[in-house]
C-alpha positions in Angstrom: 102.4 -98.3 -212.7 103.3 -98.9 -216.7 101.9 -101.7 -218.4 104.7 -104.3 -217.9 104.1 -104.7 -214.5 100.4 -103.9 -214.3 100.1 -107.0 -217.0 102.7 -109.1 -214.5 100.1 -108.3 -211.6 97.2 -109.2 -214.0 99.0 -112.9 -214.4 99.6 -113.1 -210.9 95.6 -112.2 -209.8 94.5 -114.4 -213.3 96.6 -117.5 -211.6 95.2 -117.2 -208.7 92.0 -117.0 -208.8 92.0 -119.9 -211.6 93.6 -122.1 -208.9 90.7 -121.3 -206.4 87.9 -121.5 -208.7 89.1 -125.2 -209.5 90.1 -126.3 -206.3 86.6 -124.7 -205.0 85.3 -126.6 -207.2 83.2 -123.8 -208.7 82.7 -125.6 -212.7 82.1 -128.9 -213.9 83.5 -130.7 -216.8 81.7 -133.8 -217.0 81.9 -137.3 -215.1 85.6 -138.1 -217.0 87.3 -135.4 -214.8 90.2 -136.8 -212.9 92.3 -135.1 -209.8 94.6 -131.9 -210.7 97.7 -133.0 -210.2 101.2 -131.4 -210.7 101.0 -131.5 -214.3 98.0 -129.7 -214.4 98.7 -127.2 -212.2 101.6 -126.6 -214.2 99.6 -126.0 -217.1 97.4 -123.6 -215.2 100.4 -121.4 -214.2 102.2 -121.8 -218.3 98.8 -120.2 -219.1 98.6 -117.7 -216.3 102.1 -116.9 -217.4 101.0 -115.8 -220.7 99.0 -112.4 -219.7 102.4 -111.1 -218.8 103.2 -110.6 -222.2 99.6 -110.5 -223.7 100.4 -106.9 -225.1 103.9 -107.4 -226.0 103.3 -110.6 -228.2 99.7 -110.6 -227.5 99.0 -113.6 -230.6 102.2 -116.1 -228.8 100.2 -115.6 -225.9 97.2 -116.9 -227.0 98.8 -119.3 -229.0 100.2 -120.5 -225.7 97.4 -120.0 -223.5 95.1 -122.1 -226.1 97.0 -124.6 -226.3 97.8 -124.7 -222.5 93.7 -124.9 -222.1 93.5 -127.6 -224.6 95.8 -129.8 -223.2 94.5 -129.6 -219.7 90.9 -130.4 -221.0 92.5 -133.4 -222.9 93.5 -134.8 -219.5 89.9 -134.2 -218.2 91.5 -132.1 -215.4 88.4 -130.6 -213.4 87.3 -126.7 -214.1 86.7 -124.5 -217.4 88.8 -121.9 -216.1 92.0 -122.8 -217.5 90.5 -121.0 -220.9 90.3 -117.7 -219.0 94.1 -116.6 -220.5 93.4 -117.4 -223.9 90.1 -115.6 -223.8 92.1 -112.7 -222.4 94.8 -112.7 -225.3 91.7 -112.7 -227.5 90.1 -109.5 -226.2 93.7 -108.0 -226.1 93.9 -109.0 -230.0 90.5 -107.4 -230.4 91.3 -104.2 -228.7 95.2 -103.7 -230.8 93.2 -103.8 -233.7 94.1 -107.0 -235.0 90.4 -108.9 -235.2 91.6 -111.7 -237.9 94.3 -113.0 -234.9 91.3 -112.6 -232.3 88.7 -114.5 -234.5 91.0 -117.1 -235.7 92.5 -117.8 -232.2 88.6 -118.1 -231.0 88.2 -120.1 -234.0 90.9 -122.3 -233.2 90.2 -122.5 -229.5 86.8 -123.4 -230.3 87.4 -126.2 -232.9 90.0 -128.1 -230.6 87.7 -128.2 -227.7 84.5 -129.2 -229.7 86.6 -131.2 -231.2 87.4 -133.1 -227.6 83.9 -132.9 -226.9 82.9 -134.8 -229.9 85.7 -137.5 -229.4 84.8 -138.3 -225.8 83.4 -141.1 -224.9 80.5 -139.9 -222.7 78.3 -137.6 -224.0 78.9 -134.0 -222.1 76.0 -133.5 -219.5 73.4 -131.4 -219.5 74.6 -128.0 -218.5 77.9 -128.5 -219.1 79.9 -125.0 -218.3 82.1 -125.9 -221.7 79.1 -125.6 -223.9 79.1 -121.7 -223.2 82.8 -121.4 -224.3 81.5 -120.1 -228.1 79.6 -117.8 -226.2 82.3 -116.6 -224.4 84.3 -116.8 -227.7 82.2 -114.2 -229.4 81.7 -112.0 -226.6 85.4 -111.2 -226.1 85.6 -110.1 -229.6 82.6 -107.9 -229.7 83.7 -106.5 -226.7 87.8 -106.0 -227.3 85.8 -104.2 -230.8 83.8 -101.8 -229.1 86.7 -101.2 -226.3 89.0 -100.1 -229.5 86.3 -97.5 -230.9 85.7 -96.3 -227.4 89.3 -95.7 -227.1 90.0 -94.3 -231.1 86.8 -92.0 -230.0 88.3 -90.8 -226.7 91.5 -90.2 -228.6 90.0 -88.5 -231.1 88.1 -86.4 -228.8 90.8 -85.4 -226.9 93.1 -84.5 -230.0 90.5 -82.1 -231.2 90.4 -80.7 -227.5 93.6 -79.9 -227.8 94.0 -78.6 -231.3 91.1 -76.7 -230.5 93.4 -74.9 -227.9 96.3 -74.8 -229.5 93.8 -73.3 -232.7 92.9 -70.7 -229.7 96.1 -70.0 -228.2 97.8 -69.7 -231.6 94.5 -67.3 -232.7 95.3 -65.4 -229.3 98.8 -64.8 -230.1 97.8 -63.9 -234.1 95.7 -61.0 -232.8 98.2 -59.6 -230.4 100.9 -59.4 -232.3 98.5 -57.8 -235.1 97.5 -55.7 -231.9 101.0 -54.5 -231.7 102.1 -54.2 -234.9 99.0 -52.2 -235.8 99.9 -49.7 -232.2 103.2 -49.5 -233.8 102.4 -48.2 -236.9 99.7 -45.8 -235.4 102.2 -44.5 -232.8 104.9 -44.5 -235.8 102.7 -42.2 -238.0 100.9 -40.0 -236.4 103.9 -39.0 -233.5 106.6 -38.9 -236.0 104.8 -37.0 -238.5 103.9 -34.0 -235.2 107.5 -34.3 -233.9 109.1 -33.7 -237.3 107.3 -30.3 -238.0 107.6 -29.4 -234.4 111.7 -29.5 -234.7 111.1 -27.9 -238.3 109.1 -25.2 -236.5 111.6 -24.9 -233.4 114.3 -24.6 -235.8 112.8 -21.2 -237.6 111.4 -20.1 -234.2 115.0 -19.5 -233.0 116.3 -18.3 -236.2 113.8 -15.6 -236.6 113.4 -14.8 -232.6 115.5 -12.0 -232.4 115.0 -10.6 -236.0 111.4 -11.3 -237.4 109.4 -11.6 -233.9 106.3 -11.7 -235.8 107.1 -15.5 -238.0 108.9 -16.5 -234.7 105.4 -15.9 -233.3 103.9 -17.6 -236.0 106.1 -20.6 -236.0 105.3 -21.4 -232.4 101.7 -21.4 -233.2 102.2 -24.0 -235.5 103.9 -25.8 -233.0 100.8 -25.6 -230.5 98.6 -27.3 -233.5 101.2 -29.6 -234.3 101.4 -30.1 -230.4 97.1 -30.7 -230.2 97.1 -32.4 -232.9 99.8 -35.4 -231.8 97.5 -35.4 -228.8 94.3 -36.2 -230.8 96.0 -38.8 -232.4 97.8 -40.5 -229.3 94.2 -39.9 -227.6 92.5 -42.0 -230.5 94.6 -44.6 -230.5 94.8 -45.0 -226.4 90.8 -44.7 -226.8 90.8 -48.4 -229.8 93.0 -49.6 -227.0 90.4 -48.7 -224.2 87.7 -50.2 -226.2 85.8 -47.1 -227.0 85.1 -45.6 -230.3 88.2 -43.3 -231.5 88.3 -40.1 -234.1 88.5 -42.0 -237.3 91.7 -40.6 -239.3 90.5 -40.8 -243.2 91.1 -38.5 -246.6 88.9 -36.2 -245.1 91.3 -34.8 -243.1 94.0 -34.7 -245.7 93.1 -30.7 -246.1 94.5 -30.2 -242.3 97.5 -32.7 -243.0 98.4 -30.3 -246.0 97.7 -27.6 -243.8 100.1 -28.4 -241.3 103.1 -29.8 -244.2 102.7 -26.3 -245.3 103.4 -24.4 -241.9 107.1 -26.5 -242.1 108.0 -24.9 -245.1 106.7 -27.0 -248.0 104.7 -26.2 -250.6 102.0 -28.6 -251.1 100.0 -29.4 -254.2 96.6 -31.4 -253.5 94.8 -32.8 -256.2 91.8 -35.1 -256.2 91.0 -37.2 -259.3 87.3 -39.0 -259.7 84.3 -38.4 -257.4 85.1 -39.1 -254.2 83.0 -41.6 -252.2 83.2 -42.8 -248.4 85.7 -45.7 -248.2 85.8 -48.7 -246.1 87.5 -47.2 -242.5 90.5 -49.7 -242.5 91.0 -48.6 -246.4 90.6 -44.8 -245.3 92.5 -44.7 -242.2 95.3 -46.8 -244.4 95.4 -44.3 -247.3 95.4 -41.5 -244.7 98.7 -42.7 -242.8 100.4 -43.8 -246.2 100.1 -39.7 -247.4 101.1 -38.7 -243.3 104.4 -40.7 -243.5 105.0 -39.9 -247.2 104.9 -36.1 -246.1 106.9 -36.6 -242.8 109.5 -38.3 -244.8 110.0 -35.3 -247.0 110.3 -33.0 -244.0 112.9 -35.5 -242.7 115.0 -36.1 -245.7 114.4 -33.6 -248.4 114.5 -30.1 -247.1 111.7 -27.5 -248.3 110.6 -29.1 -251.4 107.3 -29.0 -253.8 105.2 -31.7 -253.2 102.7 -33.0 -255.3 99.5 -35.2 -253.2 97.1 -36.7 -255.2 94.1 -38.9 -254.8 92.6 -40.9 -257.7 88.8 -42.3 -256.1 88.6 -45.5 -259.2 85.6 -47.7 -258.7 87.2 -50.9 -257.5 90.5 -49.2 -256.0 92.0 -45.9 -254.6 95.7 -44.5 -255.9 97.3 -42.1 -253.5 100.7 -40.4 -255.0 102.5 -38.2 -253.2 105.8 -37.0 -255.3 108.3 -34.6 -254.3 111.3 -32.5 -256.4 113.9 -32.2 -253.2 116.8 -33.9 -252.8 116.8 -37.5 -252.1 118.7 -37.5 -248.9 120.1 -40.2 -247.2 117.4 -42.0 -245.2 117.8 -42.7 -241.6 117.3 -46.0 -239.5 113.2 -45.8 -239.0 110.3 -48.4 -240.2 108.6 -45.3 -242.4 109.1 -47.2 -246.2 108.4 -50.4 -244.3 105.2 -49.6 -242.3 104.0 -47.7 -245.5 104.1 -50.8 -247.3 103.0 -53.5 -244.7 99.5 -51.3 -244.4 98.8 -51.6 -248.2 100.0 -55.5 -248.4 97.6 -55.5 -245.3 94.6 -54.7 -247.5 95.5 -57.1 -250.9 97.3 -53.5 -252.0 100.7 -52.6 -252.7 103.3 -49.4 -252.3 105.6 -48.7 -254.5 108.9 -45.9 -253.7 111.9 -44.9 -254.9 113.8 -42.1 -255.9 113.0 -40.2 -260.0 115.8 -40.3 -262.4 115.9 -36.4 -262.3 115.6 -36.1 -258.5 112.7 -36.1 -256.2 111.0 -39.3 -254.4 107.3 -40.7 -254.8 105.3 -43.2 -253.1 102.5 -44.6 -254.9 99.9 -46.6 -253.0 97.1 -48.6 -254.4 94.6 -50.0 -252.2 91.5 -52.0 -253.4 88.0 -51.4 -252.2 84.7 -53.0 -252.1 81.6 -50.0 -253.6 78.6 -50.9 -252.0 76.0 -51.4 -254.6 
């Protein structure tokens, strides 16, 4: 039901049970009180009228209902009930937030029928039910007041309940995409690195079959490494995604990454600069991929060049460089350059490629790193 016609109902119950409260006689204005008569029951039902639109124009409401309730103890009609709809409007003032309207309508309110009181010509009597009317004046502020910070607390409870999920789901969605993406770039690296110096080893395994057995021989035993060694890595990475604790891929396996760049035909140059010391494992495994992709991209793209690998260890960072003097080539469609880069950026580093002036292509990766004292 929405609030127009819960508040219509409200009027409807409000007029009712106003009308039998007074004709059963249920409150006492004083010895003055005369018979309700049509007048007065109109009255009743202007004021009853007026919770209809107590949240709509809740302050003409009042306005109207006070001044309905007023008029009908004026004319000493029997019962204190025809206040009930201005005390209503009052609350409903209270509870919108607007407490001046609420305590100057009770103020109001009050005045006038103290004001009647005072002016009568009998005294009230002892016990009269309209001598509790400040009471009730007071009490339907305080309590439309602490209905409004119940509600502002609910609401406010409830909106951190729900940016607390939202916070979760978003958090949830952050990780697996970063779950992906870092799957992708594992896959990426470490496949496409064995797959590119198993075609170069295919390729001089049938050109030297039939005439120089013995490399032929050679060639496809580089191809079983290159073959064990994807495994290793596809088995490490299936084993972060099973939750158990993989072979970490770091610098110190550079020496078997060279190893294998060498079978395919180039001729590697490794060169370490500064004493080495253990790196943090996201730093290691980053600097380890960055040199795996640098090499696989001069396998793809630049033929049998010279490459030149090199690792500076600096106290507060690590500089990988790997340079080569082939030809530039024309780079296929892939995410190598791209991946390369996102992994330093990843670690507040950066990657820098591009092609020398005389030939050749280097990467250069810097990646900081935190010494333990």
């Amino acid at each position: 039901m929405d609030s127009r016609k819960t508040d219509a109902l409200v009027a409807a119950v409000a007029y009712a049970a106003i009308m039998g409260g007074t004709y059963g006689h249920l409150s006492w204005t004083g010895p003055l009180e005369v018979p309700l008569d049509p007048a007065g029951v109109t009255l009743i039902t202007i004021s009853s009228l007026t919770l209809a639109f107590r949240r709509t124009a809740p302050l003409a409401a009042g306005l109207v209902a006070a001044a309905g309730g007023v008029v009908y103890y004026a004319a000493h009609y029997p019962g204190v009930f025809a206040s009930a709809p201005a005390l209503a409007s009052i609350y409903t003032l209270a509870t919108l937030g607007r407490r001046r309207a609420a305590i100057w309508l009770s103020v109001s309110l009050a005045v006038a029928v103290y004001g009647l009181m005072a002016l009568a010509a009998d005294d009230p009597a002892a016990g009269n039910w309209m001598g509790l009317l400040s009471g009730w004046l007071v009490a339907m502020v305080v309590i439309g007041e602490m209905t409004r910070h119940r509600r502002a607390y609910l609401r406010a409870v409830e909106q951190r309940a729900e940016e607390a999920e939202r916070t979760r789901e978003e958090a949830a969605l952050r990780r697996a995409g970063e779950e992906r993406l870092w799957i992708a770039q594992e896959l990426h690296d470490s496949l496409t690195h064995s797959i590119s110096v198993v075609n170069v080893q295919v390729a001089v395994a049938m050109e030297l079959f039939d005439r120089d057995p013995a490399r032929a021989r050679q060639a496809l035993a580089a191809i079983k490494e290159s073959g064990h060694e994807a495994m290793s890595e596809l088995r490490a990475t299936l084993g972060v995604l099973r939750q158990t604790e993989p072979d970490g891929a770091g610098l110190s396996r550079l020496p078997q990454l060279v190893s294998r760049a060498e079978s395919a035909g180039l001729r590697v140059a490794h060169t370490v600069v500064g004493a080495p010391y253990e790196l943090p494992p996201e730093v290691d495994r980053a600097a380890y991929r960055i040199a795996q992709e640098a090499l696989t991209n001069v396998l793809r793209h630049a033929g049998a060049a010279t490459v030149t690998l090199a690792v500076e260890y600096d106290p507060s960072r690590v500089v990988l460089r790997v340079e080569n003097d082939g030809e530039p080539g024309t780079p296929g469609p892939g995410m190598g350059l791209i991946g390369m880069r996102e992994r330093a950026v990843a670690l507040g580093g950066s990657l820098t490629a591009g092609p020398h002036d005389d030939g050749g292509f280097t990467v250069r990766a810097e990646l900081p790193v935190q010494v333990p004292a």
